[in-house]
C-alpha positions in Angstrom: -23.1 58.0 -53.0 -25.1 56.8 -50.2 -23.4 54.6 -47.5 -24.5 52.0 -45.4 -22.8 51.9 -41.7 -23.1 48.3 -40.5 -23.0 47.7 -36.9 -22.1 44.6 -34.8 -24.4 44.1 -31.9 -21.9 43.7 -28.7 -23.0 41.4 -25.9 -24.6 42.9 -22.8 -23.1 42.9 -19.2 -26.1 40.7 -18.1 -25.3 38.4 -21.0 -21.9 37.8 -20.2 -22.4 37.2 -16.5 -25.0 34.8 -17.6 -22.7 33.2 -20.0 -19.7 33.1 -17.0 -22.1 31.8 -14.4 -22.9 28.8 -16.7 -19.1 28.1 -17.7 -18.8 28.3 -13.9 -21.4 25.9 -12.7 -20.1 23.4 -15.7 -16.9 23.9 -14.0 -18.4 22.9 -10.9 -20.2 19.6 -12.1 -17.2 17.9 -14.0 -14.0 18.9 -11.6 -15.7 16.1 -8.8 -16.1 13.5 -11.8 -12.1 14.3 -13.0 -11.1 14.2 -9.5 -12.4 10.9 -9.1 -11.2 9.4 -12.6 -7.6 10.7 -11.7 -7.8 9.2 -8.1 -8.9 5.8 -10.2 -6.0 6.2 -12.5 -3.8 6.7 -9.6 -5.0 3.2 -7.9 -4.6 1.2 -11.1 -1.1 2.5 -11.0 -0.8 1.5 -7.4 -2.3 -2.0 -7.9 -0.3 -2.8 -10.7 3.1 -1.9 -9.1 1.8 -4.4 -5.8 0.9 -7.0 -8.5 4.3 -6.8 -10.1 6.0 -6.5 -6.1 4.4 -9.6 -5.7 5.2 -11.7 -8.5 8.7 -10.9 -8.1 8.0 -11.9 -4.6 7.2 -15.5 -6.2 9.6 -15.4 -8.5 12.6 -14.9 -5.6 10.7 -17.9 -4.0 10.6 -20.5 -6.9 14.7 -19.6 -7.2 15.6 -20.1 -3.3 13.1 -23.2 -3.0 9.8 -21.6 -1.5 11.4 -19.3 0.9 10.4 -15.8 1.4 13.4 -13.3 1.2 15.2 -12.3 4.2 15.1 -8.8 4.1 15.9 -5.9 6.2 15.2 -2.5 6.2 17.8 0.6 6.3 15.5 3.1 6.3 14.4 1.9 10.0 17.5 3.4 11.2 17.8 6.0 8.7 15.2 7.4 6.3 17.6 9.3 4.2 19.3 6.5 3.2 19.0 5.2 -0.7 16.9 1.5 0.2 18.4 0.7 -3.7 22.3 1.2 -2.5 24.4 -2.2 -3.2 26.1 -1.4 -0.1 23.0 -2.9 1.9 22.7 -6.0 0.6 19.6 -7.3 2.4 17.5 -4.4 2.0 14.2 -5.4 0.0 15.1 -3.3 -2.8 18.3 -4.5 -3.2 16.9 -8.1 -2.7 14.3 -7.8 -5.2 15.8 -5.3 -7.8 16.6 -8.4 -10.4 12.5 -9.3 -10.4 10.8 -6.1 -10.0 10.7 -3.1 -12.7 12.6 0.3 -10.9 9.1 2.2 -11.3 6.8 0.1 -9.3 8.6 1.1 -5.8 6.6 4.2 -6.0 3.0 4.9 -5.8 1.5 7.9 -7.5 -0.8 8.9 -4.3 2.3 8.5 -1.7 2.8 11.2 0.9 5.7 10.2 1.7 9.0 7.8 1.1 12.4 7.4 0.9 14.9 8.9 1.0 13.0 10.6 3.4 13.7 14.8 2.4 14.0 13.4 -1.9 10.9 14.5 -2.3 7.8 14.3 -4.3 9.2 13.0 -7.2 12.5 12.4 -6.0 11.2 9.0 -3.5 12.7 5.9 -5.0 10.6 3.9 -3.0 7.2 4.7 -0.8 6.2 1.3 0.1 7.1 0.0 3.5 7.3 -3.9 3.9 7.4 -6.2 7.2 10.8 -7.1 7.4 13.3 -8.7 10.4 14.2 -5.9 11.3 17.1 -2.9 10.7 20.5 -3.5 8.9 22.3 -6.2 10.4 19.2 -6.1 13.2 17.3 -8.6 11.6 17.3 -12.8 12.6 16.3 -15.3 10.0 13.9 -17.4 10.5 15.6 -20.3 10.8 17.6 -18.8 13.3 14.9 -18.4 15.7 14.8 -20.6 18.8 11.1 -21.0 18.2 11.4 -21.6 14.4 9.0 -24.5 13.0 8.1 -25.5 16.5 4.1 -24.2 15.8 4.0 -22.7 19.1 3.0 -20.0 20.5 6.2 -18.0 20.2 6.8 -19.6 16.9 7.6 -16.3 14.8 5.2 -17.4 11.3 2.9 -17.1 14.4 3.5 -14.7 17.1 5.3 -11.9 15.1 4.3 -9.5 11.8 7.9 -9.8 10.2 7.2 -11.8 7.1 10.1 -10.5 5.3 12.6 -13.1 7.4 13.1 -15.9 4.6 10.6 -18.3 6.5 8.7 -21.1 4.1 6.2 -19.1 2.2 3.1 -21.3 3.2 4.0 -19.2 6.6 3.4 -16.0 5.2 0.8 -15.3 7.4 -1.0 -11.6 8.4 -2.3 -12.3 11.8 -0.8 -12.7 15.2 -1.9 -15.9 17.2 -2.6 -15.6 21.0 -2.5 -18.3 23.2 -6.2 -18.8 24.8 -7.4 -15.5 23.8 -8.3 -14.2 20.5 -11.6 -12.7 18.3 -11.3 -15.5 15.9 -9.9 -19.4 15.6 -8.6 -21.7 12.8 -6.9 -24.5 12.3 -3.7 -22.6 14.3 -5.2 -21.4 17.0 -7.1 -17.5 18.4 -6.5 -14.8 16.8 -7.3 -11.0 17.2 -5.5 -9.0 14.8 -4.0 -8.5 11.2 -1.4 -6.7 9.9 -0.7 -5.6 6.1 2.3 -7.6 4.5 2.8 -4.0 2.7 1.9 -0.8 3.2 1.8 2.0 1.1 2.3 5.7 2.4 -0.7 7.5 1.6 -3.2 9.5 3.4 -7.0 10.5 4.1 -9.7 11.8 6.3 -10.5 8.6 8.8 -13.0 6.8 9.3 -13.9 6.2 5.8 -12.5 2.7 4.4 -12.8 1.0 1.4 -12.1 -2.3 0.5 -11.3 -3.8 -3.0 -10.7 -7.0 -3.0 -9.4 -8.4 -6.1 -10.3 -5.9 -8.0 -14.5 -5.5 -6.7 -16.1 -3.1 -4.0 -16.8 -5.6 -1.5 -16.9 -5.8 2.0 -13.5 -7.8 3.9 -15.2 -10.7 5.1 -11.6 -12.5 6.2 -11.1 -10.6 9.4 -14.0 -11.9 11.1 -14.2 -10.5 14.7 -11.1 -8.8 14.5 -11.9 -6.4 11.8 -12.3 -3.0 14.2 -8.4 -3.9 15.6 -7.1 -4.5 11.7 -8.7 -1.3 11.0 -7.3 0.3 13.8 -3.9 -1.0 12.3 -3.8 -0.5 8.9 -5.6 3.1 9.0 -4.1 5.3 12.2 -4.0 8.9 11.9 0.1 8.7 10.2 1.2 9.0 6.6 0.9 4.9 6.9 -2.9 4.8 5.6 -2.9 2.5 2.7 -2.4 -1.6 3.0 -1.7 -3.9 0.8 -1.8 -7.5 2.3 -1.4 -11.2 1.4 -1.4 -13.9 3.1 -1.3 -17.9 2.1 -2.9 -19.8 4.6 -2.3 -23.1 4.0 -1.6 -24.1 0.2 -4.0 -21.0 -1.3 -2.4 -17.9 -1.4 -5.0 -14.4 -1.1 -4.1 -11.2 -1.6 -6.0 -8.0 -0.5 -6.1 -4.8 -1.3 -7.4 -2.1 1.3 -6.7 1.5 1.0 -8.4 4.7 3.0 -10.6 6.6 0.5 -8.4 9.9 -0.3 -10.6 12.0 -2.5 -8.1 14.9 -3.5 -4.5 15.8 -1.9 -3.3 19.0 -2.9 -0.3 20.0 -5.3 -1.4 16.3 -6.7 
């Protein structure tokens, strides 16, 4: 009986390097565009938990007739301390816990929150808002000697703590200076702005973008005192990303600025 012996041809070594250098460069080519699609998911995230910080922001307001909360800020004094603890009363968390869903105090690209050692993971809340001050630090605007005067020394003008349950048409990001200033309106000079909110997050400087309701365009608010805003809202700490609103007037804006952060790793 004759038999046949039937043999498999094997792949060579040349082969199969070639065949691992292609996987390898296909690699290469799609890891930038997932980076990128998972740093997109990540702001989508982000800008939805602002947009829902912010409508429970309005909502507080419409309840105590058009006042901004007065909130203070425990983790000033101590950033291990739980900002969602009933004990302080008056800490934005606390403050805003009945208008704004438990997972939008925490943004997927934070580098840091509190309580301070919780965490990746373990941060209840990573956003750090403008408020009066520390527990029990803080004075109302009302309170203020220089309240509704429209001075200089006015706090809606002269100070960044928006958080101290002034009239919301006050809600203002930039400091007034008297007789000096890059830019004027209606209230007078001004030279800088400050975020309402910021977000912890980080990336290398110098590289800014700007979405502004939801398009790539340039911030054409600032006017003159754009370099000083930049130099505000993106220093060299974990404080890099900004989310800001203002109303000036009866029309409220809100903008959204955040330092381009293309990978962090362990993310």
């Amino acid at each position: 009986m004759n038999g046949r012996i039937h043999r498999t041809r094997a792949f060579t070594l040349i082969e199969l390097l070639v065949c691992i250098s292609i996987i390898a460069l296909l690699i290469s080519i799609l890891l930038p565009s997932l980076s990128a699609a998972r740093e997109t998911g990540r702001r989508l995230v982000c800008r939805n938990n602002l947009r829902n910080i912010w409508s429970g922001v309005w909502m507080y307001t419409l309840s105590w007739d058009d006042r901004m909360p007065f909130a203070e800020d425990v983790n000033i004094d101590d950033p291990e301390a739980d900002p969602f603890d009933l004990a302080f009363p008056s800490s934005i968390g606390v403050m805003l816990s009945s208008y704004v869903p438990t997972d939008n105090w925490r943004c997927p690209s934070a580098v840091a929150g509190f309580p301070a050692s919780a965490g990746m993971g373990g941060w209840k809340m990573t956003y750090v808002f403008s408020v009066a001050g520390g527990i029990g630090k803080g004075v109302p605007y009302d309170e203020h000697p220089q309240a509704h005067t429209g001075g200089p020394l006015d706090p809606a003008l002269s100070n960044y703590a928006h958080f101290d349950g002034r009239p919301v048409k006050l809600l203002d990001g930039r400091r007034y200076v008297q007789g000096a200033g890059l830019n004027n309106d209606s209230r007078g000079s001004w030279s800088v702005r400050r975020a309402v909110i910021a977000e912890a997050t980080a990336g290398p400087p110098g590289q800014y973008e700007y979405p502004r309701r939801g398009a790539l365009e340039g911030r054409i608010d600032l006017g003159g005192a754009r370099h000083q805003f930049e130099l505000n809202s993106n220093s060299a700490t974990a404080k890099t990303g900004y989310h800001e609103l203002h109303a000036d007037g009866e029309e409220p804006n809100i903008y959204f600025t955040r330092r381009w952060e293309p990978h962090v790793p362990g993310y």
